[in-house]
Backbone as CSV, one residue per row, in Angstrom:
resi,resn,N_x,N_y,N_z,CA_x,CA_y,CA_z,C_x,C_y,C_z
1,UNK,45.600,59.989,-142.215,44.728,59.413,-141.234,45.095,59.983,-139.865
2,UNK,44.073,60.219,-139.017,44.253,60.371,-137.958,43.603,59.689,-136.603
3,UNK,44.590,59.284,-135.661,43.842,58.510,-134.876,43.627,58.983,-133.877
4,UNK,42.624,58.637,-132.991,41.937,60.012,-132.325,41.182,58.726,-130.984
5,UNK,41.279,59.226,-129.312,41.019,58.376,-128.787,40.237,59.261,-127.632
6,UNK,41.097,59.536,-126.494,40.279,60.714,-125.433,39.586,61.703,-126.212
7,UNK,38.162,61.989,-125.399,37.143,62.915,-126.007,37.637,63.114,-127.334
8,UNK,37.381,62.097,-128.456,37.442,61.836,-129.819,36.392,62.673,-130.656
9,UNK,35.340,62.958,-130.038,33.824,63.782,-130.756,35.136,65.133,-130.995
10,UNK,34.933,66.029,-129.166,35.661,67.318,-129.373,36.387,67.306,-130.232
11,UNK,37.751,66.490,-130.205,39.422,66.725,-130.962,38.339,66.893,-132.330
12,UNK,37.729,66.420,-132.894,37.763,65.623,-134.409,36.620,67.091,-134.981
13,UNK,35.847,67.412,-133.845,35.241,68.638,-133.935,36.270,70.106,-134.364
14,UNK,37.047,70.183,-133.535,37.896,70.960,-133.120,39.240,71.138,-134.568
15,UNK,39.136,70.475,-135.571,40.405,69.928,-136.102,40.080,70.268,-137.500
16,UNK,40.380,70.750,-138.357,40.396,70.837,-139.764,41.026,70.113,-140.820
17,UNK,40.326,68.956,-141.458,40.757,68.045,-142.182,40.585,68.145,-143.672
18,UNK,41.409,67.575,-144.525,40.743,67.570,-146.207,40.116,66.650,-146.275
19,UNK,39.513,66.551,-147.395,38.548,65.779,-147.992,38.831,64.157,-148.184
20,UNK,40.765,64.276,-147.927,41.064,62.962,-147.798,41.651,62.177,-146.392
21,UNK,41.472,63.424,-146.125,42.095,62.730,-144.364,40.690,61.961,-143.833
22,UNK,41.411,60.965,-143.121,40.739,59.946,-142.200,40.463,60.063,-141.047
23,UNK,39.770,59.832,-140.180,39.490,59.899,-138.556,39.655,58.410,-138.235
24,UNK,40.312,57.780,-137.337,39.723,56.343,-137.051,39.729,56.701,-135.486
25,UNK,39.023,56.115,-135.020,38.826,55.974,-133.408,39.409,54.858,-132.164
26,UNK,40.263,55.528,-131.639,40.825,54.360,-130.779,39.784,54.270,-129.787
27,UNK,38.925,52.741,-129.322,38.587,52.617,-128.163,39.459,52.346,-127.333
28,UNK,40.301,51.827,-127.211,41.099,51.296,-126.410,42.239,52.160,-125.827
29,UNK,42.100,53.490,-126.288,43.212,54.593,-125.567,43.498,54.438,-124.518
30,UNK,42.153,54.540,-123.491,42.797,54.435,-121.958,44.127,53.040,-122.007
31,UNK,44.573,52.080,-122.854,45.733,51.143,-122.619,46.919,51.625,-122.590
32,UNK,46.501,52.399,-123.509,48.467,53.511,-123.843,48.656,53.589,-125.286
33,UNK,49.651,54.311,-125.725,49.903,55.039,-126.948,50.312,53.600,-127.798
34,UNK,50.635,52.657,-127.402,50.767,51.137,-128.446,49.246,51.079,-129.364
35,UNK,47.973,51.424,-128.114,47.286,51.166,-128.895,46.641,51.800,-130.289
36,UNK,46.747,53.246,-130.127,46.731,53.994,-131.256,47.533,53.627,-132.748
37,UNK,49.107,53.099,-132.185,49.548,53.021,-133.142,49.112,51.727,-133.688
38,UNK,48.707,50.428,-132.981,47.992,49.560,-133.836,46.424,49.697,-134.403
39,UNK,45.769,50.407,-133.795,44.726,51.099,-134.858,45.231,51.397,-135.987
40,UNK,45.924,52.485,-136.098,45.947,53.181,-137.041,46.689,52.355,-138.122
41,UNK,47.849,51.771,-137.534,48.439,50.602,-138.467,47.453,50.043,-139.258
42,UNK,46.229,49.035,-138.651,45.450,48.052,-139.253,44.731,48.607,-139.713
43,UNK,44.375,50.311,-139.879,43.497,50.887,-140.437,43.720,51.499,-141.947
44,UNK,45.383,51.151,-142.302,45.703,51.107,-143.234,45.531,50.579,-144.549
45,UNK,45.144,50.745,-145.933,45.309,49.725,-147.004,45.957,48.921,-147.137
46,UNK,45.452,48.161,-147.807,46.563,46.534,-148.026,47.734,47.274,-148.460
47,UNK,47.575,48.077,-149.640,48.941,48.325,-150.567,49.514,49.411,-149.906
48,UNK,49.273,49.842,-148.616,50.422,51.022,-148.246,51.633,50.463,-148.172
49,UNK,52.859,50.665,-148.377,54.203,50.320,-148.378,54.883,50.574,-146.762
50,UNK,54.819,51.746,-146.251,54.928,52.527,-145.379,53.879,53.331,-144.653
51,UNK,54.210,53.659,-143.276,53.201,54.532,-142.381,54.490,55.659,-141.952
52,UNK,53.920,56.799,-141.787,54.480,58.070,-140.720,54.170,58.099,-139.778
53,UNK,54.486,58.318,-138.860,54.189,58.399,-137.223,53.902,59.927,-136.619
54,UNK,53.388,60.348,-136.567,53.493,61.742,-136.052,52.605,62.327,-134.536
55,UNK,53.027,62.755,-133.910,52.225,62.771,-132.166,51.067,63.882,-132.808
56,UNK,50.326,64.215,-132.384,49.290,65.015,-132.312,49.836,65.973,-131.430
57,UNK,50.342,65.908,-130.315,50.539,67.373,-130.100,52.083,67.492,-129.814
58,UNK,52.823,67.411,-131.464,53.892,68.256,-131.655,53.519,69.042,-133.069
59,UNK,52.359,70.311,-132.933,52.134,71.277,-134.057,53.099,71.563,-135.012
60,UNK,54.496,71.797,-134.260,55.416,72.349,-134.897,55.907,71.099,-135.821
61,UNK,56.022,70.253,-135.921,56.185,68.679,-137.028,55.052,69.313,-138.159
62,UNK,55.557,69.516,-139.443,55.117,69.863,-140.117,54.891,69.285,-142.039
63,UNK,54.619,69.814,-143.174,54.647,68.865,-143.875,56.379,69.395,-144.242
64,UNK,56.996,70.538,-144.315,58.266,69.880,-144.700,58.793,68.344,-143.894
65,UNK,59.229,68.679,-142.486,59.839,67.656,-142.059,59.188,66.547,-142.660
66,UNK,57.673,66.036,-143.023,57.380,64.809,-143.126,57.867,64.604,-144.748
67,UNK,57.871,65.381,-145.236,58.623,65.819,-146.832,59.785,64.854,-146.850
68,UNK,60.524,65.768,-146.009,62.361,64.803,-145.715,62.128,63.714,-145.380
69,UNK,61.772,63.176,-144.293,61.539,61.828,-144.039,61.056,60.888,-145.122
70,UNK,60.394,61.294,-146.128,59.372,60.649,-146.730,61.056,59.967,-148.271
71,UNK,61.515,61.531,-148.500,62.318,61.498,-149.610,63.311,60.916,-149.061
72,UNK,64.024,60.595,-148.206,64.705,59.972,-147.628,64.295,58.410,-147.530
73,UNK,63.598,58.033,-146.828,62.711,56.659,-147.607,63.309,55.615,-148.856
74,UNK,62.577,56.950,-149.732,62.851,56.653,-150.807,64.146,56.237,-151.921
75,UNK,65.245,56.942,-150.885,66.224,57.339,-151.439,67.102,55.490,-150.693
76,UNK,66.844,55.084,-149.530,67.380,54.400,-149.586,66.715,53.088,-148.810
77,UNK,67.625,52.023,-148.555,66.506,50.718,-148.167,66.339,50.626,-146.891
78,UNK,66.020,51.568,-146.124,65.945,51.466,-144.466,64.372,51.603,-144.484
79,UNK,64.283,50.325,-143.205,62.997,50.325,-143.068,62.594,51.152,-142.113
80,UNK,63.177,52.191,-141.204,62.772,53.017,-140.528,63.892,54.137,-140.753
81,UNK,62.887,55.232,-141.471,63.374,56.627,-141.408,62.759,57.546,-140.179
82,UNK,63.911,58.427,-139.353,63.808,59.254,-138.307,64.047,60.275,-138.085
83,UNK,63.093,61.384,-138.079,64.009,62.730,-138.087,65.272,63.015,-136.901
84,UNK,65.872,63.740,-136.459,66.452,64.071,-135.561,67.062,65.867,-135.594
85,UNK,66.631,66.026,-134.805,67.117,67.718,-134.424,68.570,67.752,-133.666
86,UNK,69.017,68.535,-134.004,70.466,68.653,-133.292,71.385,67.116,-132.999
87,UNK,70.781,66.240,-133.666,71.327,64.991,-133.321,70.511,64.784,-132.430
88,UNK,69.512,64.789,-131.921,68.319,63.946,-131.438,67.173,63.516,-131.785
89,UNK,66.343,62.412,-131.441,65.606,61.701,-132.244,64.270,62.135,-131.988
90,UNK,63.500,62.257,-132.766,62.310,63.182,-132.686,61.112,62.577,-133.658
91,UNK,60.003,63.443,-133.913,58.988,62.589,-135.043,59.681,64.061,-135.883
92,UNK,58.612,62.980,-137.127,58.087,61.957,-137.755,59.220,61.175,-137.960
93,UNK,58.445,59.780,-137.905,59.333,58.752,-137.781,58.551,57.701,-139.088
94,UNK,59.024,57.806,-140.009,58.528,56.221,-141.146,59.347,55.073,-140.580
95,UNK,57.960,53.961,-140.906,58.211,52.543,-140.355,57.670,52.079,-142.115
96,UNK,58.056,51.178,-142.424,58.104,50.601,-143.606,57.357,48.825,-143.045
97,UNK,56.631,48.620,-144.353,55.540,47.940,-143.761,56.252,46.442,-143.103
98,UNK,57.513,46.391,-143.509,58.221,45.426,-142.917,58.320,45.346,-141.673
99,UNK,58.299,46.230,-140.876,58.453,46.366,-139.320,57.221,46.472,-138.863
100,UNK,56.211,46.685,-139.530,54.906,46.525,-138.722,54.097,45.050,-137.509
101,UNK,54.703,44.483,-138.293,54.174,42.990,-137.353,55.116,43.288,-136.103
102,UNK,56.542,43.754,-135.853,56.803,44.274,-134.379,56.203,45.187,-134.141
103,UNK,56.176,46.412,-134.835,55.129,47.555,-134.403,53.871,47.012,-133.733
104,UNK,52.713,45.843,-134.130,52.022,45.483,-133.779,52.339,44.859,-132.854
105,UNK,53.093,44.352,-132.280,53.151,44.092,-130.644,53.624,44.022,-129.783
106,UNK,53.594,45.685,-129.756,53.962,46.729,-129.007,53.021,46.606,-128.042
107,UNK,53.286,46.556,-126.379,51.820,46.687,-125.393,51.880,47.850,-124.449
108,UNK,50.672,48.651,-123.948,50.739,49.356,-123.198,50.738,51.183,-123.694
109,UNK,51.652,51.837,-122.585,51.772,53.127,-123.041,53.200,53.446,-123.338
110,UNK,53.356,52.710,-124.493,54.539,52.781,-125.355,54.255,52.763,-126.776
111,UNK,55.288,53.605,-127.423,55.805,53.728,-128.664,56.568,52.794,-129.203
112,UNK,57.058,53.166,-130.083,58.346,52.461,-130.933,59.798,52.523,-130.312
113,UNK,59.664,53.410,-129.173,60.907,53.870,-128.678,62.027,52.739,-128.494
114,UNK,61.518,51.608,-127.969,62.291,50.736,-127.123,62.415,49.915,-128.528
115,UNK,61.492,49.843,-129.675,61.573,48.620,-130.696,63.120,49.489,-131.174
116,UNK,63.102,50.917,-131.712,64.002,51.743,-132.294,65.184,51.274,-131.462
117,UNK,65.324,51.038,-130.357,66.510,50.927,-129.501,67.422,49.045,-129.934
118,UNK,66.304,48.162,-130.080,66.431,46.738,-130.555,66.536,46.931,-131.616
119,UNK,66.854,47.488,-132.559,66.756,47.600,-133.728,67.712,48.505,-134.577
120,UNK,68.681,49.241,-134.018,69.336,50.620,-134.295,69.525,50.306,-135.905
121,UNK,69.930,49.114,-136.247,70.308,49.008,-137.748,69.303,49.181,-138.669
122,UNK,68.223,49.113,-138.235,66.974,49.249,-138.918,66.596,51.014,-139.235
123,UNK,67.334,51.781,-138.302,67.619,53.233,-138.660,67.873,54.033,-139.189
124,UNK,67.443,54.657,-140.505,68.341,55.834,-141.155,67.509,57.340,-140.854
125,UNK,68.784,58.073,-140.034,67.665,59.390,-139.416,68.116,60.352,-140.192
126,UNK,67.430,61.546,-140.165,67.522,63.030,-141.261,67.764,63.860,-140.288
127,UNK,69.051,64.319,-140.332,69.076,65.894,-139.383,68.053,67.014,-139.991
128,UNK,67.516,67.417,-139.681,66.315,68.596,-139.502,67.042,69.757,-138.990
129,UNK,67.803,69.743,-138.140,67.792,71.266,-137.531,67.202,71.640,-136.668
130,UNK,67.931,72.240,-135.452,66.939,73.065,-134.474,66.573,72.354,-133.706
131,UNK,65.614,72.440,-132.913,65.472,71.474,-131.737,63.982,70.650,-131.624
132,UNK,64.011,69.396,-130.736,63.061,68.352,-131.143,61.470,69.372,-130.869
133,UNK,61.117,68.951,-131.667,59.778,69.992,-131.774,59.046,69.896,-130.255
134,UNK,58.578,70.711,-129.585,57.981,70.923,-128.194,56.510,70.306,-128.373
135,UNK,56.183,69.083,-127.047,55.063,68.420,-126.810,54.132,69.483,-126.355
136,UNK,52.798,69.411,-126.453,51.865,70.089,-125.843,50.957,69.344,-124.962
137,UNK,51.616,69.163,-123.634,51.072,68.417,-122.664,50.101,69.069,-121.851
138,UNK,50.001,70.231,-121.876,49.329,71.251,-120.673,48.994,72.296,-121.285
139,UNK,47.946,73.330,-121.080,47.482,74.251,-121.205,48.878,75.056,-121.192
140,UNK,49.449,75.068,-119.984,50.652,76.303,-120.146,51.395,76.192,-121.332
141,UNK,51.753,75.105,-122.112,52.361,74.422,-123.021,51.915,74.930,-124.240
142,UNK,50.521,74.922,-124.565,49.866,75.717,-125.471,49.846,76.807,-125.502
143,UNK,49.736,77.450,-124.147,50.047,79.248,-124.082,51.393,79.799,-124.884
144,UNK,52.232,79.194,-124.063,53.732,79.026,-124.272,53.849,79.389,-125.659
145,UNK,53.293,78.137,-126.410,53.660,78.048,-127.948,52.644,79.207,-128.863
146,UNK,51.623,79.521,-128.125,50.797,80.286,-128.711,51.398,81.594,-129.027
147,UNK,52.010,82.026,-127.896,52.530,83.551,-127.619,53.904,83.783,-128.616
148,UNK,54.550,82.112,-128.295,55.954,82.078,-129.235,55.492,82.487,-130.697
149,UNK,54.528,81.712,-131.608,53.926,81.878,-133.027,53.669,83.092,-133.440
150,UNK,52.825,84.019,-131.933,52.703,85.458,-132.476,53.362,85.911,-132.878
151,UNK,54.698,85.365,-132.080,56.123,86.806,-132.371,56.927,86.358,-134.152
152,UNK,56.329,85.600,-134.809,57.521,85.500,-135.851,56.111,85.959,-136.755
């Protein structure tokens, strides 16, 4: 699923999905990034167990990393699995459906960041390697990463 809020037509235009990916639409974006993640939360099936978290513009978060996170999960009883690069905390981040009712009220233009901080025991993170994948906040940002991709 993907949740999709500023100029939602373009992005969703712009974006190449399978046959099973989802679009849901945040109206409420202009509030802040809480609200996306409770869209997308409640836009979930009854029987999902777990959600992934992943920003939209960190490209480089990919399906390995969400791979690890996912098998990691599995492997043990933490309700929030976290990647981390070099020992820092980064996406994809699984929340297990147990933590969702705090996830849900979350307000504003916030994440999970501060719940992750109240919560450290609720943590089991996956070193990944390498460094926290680069945001794409700005056009230069996209150049940046564009020019980097050519070269490998």
């Amino acid at each position: 699923m993907i949740v999709l809020g500023h100029r939602s037509d373009e992005v969703a235009a712009a974006i190449r999905t399978s046959g099973e990916t989802r679009i849901v639409l945040n109206p409420d974006y202009r509030q802040g990034q809480a609200t996306s993640l409770r869209v997308g939360l409640e836009a979930l099936a009854d029987d999902s167990h777990a959600a992934v978290v992943i920003l939209g513009d960190q490209p480089a978060v990919d399906a390995g990393k969400v791979g690890a996170v996912v098998a990691s999960y599995l492997e043990s009883a933490s309700p929030v699995v976290q990647a981390t690069y070099g020992g820092r905390p980064g996406h994809p981040v699984l929340f297990d459906k147990s933590t969702w009712p705090d996830l849900l009220a979350i307000d504003g233009d916030k994440g999970a960041r501060e719940l992750l901080k109240m919560h450290p025991e609720w943590v089991r993170t996956v070193e990944l390697g390498g460094e926290v994948p680069a945001d794409l906040d700005t056009w230069a940002d996209y150049e940046r990463l564009k020019k980097l991709w050519a070269t490998r």
